[in-house]
MARKOL-667401 format. One record per atom (N, C-alpha, C): residue in one letter; x, y, z. Coordinates in steps of 0.001 Angstrom, whole numbers, plus 524288, in hexadecimal, padded with zeros to 5 digits. Atoms other than C-alpha are relative to their C-alpha. Layout:
<atoms>
AXYZ ...
</atoms>
This chain:
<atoms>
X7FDC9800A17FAC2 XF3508C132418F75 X7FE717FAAA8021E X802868048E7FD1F XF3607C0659194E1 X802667FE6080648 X80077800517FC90 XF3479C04311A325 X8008B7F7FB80222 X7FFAC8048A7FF20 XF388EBF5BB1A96E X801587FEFB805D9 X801557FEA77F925 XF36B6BF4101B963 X801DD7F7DC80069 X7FCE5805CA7FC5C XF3F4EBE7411BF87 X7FE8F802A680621 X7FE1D8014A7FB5A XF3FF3BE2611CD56 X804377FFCD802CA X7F9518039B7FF1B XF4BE7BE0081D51D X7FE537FA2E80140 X800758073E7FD7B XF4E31BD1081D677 X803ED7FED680389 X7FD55802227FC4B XF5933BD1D41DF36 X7FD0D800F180624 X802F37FEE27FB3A XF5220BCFBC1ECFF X803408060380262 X7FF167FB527FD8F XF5B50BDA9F1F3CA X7FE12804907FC92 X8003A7FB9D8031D XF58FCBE4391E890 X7F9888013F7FF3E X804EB7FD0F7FE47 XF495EBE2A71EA9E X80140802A980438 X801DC7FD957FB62 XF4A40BE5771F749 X7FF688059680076 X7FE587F9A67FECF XF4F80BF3E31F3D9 X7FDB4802ED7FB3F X8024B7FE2B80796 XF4A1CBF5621E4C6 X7FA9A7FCE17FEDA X805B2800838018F XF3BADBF6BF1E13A X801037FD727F93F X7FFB5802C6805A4 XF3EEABF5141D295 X804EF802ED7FD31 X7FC607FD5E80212 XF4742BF9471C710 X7FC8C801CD7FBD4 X801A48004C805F5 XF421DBFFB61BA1C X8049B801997FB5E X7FC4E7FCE88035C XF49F2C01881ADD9 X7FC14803997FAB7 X801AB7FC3B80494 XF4491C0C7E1A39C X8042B7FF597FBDC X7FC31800F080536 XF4A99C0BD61961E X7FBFF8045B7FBA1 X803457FB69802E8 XF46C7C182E18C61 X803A97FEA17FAB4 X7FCCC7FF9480438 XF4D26C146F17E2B X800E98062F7FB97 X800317FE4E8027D XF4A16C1EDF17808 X802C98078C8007F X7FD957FC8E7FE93 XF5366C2B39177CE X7FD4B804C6802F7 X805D57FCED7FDC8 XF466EC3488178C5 X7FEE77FFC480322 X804658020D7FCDE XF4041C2E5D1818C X80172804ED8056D X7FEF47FC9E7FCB7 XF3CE1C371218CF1 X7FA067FE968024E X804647FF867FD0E XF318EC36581993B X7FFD28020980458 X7FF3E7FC427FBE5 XF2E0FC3E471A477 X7FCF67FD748042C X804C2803497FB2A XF26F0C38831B057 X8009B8030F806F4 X801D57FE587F889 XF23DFC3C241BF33 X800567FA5E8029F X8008B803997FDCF XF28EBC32091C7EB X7FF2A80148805A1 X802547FF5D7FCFE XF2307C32E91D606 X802C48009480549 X7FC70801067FBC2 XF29B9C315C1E404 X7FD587FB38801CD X7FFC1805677FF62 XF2B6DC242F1E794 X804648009A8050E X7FDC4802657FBB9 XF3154C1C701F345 X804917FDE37FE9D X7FDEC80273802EE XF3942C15131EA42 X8052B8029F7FDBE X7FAE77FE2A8016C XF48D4C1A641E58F X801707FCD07FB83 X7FDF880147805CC XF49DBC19AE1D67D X805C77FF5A7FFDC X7FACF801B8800E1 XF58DAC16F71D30C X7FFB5800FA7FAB2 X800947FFAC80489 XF58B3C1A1E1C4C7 X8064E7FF6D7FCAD X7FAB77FF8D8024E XF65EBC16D61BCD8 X7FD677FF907F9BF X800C57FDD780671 XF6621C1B901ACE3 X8049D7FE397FFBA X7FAFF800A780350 XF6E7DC172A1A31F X802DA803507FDA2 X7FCA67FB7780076 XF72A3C229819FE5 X7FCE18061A7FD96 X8039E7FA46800CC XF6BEEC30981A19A X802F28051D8040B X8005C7FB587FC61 XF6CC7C3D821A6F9 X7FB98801C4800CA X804877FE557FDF5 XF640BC43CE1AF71 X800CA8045780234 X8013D7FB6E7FD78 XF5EAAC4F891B60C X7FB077FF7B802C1 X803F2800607FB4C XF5895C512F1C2DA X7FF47804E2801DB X800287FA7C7FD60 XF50ECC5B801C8E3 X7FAB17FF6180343 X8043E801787FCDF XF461BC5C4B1D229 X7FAE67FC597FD8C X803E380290800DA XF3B96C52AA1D1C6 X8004E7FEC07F858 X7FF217FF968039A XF40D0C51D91C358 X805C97FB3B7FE5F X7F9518011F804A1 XF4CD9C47711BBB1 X7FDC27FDB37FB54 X7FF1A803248049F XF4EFCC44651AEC2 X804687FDF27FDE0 X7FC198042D800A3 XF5673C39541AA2C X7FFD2801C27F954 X7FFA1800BB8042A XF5C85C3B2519BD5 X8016C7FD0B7FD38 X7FBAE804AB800E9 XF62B0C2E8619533 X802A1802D07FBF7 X7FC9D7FFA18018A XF6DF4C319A18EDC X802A37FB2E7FC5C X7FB87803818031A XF773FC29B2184FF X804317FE9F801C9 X7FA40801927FF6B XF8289C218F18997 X80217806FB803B7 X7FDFB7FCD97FB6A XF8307C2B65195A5 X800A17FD12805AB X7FE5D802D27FD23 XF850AC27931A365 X7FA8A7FE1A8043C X80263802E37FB51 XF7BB2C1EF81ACE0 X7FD588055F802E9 X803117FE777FC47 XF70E9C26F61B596 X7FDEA7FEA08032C X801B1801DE7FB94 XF6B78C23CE1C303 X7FF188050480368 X803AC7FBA77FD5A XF617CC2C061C9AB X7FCB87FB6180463 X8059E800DA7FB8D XF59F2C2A771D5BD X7FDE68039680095 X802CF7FDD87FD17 XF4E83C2FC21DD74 X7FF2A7FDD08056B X801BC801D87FB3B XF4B46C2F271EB73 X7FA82801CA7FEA4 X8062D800E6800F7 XF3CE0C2E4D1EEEF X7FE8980657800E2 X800FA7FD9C7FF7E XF3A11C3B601EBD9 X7F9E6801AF80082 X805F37FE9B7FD88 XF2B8FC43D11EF8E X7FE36803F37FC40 X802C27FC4A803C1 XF2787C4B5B1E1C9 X802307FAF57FB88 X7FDA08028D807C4 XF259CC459B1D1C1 X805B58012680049 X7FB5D800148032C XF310DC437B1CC71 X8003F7FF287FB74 X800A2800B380537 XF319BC46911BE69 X806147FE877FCC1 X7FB4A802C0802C4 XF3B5FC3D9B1B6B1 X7FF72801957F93C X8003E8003680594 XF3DE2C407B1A8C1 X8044D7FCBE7FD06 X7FCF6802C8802E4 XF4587C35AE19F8A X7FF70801807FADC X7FD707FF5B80496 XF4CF6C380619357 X803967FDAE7FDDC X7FBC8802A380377 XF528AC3051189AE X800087F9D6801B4 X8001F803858007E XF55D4C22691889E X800E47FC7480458 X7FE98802D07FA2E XF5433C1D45196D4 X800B17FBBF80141 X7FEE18048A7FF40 XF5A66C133119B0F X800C07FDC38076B X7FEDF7FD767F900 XF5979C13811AC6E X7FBD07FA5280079 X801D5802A77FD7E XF5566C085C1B6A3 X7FF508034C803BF X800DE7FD707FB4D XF4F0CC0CEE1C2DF X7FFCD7FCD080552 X801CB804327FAE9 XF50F4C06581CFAC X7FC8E8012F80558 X803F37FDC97FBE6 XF451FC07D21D88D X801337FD31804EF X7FEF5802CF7FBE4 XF4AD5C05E71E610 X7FB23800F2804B0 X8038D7FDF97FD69 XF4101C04C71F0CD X80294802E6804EB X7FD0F7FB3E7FCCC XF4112C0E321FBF8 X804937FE868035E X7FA4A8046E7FC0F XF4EEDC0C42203FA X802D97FD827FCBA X7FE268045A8013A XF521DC04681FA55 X805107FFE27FDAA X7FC227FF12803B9 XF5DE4C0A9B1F245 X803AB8018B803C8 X7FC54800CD7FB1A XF6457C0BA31FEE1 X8049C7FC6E80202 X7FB54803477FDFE XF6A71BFF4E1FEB1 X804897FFBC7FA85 X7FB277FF8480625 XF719AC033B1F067 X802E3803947FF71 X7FD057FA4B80041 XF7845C10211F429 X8032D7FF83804B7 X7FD02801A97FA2B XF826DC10E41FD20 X7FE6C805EE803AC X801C67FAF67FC58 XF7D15C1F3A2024F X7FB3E800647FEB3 X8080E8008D7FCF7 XF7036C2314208A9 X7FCCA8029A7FAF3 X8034F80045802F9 XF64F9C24471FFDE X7FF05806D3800A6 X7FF097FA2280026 XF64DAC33B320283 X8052D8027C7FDB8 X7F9B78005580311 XF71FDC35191FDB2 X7FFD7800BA7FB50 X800628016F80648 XF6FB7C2FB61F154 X7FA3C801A27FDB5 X803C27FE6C80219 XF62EEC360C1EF01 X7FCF4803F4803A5 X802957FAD37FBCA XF6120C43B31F77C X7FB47802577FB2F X804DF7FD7180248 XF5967C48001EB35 X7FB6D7FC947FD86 X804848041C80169 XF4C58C42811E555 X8045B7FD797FB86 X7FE2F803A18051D XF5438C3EBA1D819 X80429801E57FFC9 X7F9B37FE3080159 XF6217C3F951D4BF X803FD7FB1F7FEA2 X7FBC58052E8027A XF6DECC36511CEA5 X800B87FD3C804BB X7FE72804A17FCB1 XF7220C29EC1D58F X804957FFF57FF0D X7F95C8004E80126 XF8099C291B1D7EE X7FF977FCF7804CA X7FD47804FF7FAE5 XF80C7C1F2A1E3B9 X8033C7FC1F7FCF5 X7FCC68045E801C7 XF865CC14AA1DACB X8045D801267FAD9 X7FCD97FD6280394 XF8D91C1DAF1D2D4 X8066F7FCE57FF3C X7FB387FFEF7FDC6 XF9B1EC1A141D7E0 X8008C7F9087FF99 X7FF138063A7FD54 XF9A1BC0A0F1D789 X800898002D7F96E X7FF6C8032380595 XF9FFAC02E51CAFD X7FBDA7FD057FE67 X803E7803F2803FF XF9679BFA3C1C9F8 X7FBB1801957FF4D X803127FADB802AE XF8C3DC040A1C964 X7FEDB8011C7FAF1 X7FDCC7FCFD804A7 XF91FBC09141BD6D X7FF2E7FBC17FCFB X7FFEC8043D80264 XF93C1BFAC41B85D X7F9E77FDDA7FF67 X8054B801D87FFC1 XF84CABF78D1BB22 X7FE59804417FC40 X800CE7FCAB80344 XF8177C02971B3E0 X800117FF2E7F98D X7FDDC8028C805F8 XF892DBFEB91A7BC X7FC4A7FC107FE09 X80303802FA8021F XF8222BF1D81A80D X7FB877FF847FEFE X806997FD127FF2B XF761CBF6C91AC04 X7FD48800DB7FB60 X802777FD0D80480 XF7441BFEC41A106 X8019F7FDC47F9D6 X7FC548012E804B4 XF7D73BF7771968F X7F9907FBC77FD7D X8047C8059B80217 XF715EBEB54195E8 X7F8B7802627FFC1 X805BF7FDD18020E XF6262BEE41191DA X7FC997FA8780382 X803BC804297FE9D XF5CD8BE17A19905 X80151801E9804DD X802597FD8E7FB04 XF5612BE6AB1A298 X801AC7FA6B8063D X7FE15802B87FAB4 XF59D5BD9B01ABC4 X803FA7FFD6800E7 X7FAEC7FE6C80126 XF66CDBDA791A9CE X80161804F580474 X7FDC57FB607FDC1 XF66C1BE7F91AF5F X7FB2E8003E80502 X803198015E7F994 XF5D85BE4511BCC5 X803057FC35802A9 X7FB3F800BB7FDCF XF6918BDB9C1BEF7 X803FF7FFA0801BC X7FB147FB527FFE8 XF73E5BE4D81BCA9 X7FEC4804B180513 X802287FCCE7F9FE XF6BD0BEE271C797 X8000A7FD9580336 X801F1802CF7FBA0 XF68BDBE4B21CFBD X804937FEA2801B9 X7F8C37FEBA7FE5B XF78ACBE0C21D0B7 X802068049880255 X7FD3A7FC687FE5D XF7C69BEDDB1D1CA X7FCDF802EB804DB X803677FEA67FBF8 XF7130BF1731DBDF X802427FD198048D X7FF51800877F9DF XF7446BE7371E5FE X806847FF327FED5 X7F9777FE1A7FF5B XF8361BE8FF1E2E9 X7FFF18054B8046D X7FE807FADB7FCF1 XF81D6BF5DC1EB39 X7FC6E801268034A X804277FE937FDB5 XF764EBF1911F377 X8031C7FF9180495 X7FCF37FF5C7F9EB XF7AC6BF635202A6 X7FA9B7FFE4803A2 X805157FF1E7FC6E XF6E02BF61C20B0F X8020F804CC804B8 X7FD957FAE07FC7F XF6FF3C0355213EE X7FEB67FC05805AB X80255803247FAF4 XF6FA8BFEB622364 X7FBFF803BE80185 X805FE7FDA77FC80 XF63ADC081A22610 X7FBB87FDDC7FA18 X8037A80394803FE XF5BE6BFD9021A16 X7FB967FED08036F X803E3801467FCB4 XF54F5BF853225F9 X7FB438030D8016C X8023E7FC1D7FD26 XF4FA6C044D22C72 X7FB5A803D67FAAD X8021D7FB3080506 XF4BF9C0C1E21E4E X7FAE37FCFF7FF22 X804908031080224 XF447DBFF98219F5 X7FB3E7FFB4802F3 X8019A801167FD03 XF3E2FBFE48224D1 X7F99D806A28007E X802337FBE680185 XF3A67C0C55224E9 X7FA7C801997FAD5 X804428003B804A6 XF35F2C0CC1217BF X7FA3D7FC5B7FEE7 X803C0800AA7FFDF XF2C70C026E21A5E X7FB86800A680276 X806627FCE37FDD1 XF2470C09B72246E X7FF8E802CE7FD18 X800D57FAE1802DA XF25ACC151421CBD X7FD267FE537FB4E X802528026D8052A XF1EEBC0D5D21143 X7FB177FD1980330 X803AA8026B7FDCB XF141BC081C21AB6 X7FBE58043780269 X804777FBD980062 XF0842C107A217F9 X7FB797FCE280321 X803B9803307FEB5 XEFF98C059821FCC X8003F803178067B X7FE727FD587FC02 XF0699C0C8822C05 X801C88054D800BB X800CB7FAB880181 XF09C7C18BE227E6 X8055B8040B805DE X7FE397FC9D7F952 XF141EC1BB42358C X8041E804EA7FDB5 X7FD287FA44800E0 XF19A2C293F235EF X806A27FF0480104 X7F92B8003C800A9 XF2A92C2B802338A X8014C80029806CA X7FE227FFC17FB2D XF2B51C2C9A242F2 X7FDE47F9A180270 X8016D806D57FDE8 XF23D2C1DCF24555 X806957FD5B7FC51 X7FCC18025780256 XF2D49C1A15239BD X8062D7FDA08025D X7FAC07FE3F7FE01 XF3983C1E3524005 X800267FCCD804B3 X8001D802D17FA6C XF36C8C193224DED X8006C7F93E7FDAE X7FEF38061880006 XF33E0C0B352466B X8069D7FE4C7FD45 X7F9597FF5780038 XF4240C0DA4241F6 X802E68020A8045E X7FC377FE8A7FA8D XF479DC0FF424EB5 X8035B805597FE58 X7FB357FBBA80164 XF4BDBC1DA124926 X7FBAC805BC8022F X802307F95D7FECE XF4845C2B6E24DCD X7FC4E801F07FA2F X801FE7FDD280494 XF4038C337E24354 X80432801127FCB3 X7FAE57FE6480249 XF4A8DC3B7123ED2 X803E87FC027FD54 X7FC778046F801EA XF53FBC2F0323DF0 X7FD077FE737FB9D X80141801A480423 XF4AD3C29432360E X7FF41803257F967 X801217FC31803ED XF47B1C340422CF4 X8065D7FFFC7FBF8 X7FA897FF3A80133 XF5587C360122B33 X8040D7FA8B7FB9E X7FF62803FC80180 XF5803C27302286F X7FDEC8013F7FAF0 X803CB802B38040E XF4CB4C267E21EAB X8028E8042A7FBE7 X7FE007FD898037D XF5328C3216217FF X804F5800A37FC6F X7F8C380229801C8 XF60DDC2F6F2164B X7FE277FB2F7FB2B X7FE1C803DC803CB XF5CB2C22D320E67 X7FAA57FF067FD65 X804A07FFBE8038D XF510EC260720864 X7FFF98054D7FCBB X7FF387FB6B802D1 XF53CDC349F20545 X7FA63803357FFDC X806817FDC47FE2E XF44D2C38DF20917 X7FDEB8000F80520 X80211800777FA92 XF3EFAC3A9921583 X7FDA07F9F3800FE X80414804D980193 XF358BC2ED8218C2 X7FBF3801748011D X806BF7FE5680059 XF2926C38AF21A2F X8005D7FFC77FAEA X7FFC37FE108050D XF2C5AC3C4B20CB7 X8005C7FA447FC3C X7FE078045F80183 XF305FC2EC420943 X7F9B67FABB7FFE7 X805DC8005F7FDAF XF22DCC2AC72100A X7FCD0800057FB97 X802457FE70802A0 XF1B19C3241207C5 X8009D7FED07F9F7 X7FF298047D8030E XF20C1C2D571FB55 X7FEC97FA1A7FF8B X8030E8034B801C8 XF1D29C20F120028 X7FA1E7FD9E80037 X804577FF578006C XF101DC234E20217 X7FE947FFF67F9D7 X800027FEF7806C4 XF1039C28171F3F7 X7FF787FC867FD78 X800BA805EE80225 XF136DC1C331EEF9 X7FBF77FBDD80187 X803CD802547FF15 XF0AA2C14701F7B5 X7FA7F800A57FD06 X804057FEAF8000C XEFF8CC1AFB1F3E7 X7FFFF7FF727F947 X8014A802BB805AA XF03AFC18AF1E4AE X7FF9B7FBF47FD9C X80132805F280194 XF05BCC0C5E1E55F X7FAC07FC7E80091 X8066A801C17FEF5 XEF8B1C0A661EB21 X7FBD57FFFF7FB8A X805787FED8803E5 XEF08AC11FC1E16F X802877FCA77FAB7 X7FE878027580657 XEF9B1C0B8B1D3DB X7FF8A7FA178020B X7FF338037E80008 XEFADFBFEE61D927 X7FD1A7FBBC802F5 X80424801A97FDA9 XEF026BFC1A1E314 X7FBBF7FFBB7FEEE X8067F7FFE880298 XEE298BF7FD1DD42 X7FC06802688043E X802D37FF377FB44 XEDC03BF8B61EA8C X7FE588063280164 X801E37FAD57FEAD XEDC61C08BC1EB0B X7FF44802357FB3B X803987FD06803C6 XED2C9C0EA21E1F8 X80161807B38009A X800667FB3180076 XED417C1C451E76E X804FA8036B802BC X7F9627FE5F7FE03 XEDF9CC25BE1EAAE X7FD6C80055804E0 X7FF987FE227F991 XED8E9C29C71F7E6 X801C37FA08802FD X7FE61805BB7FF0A XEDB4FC193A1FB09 X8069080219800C5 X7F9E1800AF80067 XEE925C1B801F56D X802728029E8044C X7FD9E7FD1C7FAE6 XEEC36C25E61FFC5 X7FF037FDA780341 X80192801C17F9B2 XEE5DAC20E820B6B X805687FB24800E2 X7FCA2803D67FF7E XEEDD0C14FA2085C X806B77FFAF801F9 X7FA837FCE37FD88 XEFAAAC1C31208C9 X80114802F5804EC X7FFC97FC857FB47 XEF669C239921476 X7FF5E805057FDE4 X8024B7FC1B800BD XEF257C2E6D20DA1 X7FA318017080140 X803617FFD57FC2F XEE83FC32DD216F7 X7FB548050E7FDFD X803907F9EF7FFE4 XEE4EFC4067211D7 X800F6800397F880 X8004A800938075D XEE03DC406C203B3 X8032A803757FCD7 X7FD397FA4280277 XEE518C4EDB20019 X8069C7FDAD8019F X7FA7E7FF197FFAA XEF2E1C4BE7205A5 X801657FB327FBFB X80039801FA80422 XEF16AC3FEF1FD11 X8025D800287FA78 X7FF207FD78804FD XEF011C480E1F1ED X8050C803787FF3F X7FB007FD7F7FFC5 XEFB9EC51E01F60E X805FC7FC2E7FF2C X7F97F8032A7FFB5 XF04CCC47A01F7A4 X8014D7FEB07FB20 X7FE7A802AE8048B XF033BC42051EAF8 X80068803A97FBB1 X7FF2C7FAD0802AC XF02CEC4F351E580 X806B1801BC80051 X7FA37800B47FE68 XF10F3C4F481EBDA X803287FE177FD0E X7FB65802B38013D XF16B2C44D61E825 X7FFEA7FD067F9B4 X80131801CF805C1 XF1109C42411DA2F X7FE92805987FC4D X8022F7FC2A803E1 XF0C41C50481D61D X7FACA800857FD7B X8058A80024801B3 XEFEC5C4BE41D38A X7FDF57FE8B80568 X802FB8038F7FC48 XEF325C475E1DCB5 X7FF817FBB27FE33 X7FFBB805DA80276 XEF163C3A171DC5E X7FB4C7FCA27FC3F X80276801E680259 XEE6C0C38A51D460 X802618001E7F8DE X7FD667FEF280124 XEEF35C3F251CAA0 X804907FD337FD5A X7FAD580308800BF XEFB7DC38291CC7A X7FE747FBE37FDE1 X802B4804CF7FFB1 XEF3EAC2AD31CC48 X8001E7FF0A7F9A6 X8024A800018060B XEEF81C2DD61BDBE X803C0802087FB97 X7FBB67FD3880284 XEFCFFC33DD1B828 X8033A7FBCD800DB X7FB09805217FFDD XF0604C29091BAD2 X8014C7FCBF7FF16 X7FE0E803FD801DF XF0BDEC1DD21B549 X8031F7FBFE802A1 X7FEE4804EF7FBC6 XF1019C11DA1BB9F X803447FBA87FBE2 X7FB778029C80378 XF1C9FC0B091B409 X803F67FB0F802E4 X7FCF0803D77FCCD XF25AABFE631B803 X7FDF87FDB2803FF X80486803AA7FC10 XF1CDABF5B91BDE7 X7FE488032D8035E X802DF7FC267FD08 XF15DDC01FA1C38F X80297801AB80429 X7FCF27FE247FCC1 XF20CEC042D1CB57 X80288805677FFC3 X7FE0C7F99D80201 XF2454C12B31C560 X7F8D5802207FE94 X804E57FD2380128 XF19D3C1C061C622 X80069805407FE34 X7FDF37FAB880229 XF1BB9C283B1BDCB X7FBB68029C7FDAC X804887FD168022F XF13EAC33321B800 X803E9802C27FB86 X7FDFE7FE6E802B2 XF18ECC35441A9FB X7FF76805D07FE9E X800357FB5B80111 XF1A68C43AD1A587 X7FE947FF957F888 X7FFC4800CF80279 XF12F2C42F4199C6 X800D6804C17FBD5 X7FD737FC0480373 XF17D3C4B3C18D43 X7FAE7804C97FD8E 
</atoms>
């Protein structure tokens, strides 16, 4: 299995995309199972050609022979998610950041993803879609085909007119230094509670307590994998605002299935440590 993690280089296409990875599995056999986590972040996943099956907290992708093109998302769902791959994979993943796949769909981000995981058909219907696809998948040089996305990405980039208000949002809601509750939030958006709630849901497809708490999650992993400075998990919490040690432990019992001493020591860290998974070993 080989794993290969690009940038975007077109300035608009950072602004909305954390990264891309492409996986490549040659071997017909080949097959792996993993636990991927809840994240802030909206995978985009397009296959060269597989079928799949989805079911709670559960998909597996199969590659297929000279069958037709696959494209799966997830919204930022709140339990493991166990992925299983089969067969000769051939799939890019586009990691949009939060909000961010908003400006590539022409309908609201609830719409196109009421469940945690399920097929992508927003760009179903566009020719050149279909045509990016072709080329996409026809060439093996990996730059080649970050230029072929990157065309067909801001070919259909629309920025929604509530871009302002979400972003804006999302960066208190990511500011654990202040920590202000969904009713301060709202007021600094000139919006009622409710309004806001409502907003944040339509184009995020999650609450933003729930949405919150996810990114706590992350905060607090990025701290302990990537921060030298905290030696000990009770640090890592406090840091996140995790105040109360035991709920600490519940949460991450939540949203990973282990405590975090646990999780910490089971996991694997792939694509410039930007994928964090817990393989299912045989």
């Amino acid at each position: 299995m080989n794993i290969s993690t690009f940038y975007p280089k077109h300035p608009i296409l950072q602004k909305y995309i954390e990264y891309y990875y492409f996986l490549k599995a040659e071997a017909p056999d080949f097959q792996t199972n993993y636990y991927a986590f809840p994240n802030i972040n909206i995978p985009l996943t397009l296959h060269k050609s597989a079928v799949y099956e989805i079911k709670e907290n559960y998909t597996k992708v199969q590659a297929v022979k000279n069958g037709s093109p696959a494209a799966l998302i997830q919204k930022s769902f709140q339990q493991p998610l166990l992925v299983c791959l089969q067969g000769a994979i051939d799939k890019v993943t586009i990691s949009f950041k939060p909000f961010g796949i908003s400006s590539f769909i022409s309908r609201t981000f609830d719409e196109v993803a009421p469940a945690d995981s399920q097929a992508f058909t927003e760009w179903k219907s566009l020719s050149s879609y279909h045509l990016f696809q072709q080329q996409f998948f026809y060439t093996n040089d990996l730059t080649e085909r970050i230029s072929l996305l990157e065309w067909f990405l801001l070919s259909v980039y629309q920025p929604p007119a509530a871009d302002k208000q979400m972003m804006k949002a999302i960066k208190i809601l990511s500011d654990f230094d202040e920590d202000f509750s969904i009713d301060d939030i709202a007021a600094q958006l000139e919006l009622s509670t409710r309004s806001f709630n409502r907003l944040f849901l339509k184009h995020m497809s999650i609450s933003p307590v729930a949405w919150k708490k996810i990114a706590r999650f992350r905060h607090s992993l990025a701290n302990k994998l990537f921060n030298s400075q905290f030696k000990k998990l009770t640090e890592i919490g406090y840091d996140s605002n995790f105040y109360d040690q035991s709920y600490f432990i519940k949460f991450y019992k939540k949203l990973t299935g282990s405590n975090p001493t646990a999780f910490f020591k089971s996991i694997d860290k792939l694509a410039d440590d930007k994928l964090v998974f817990r393989f299912v070993k045989e």
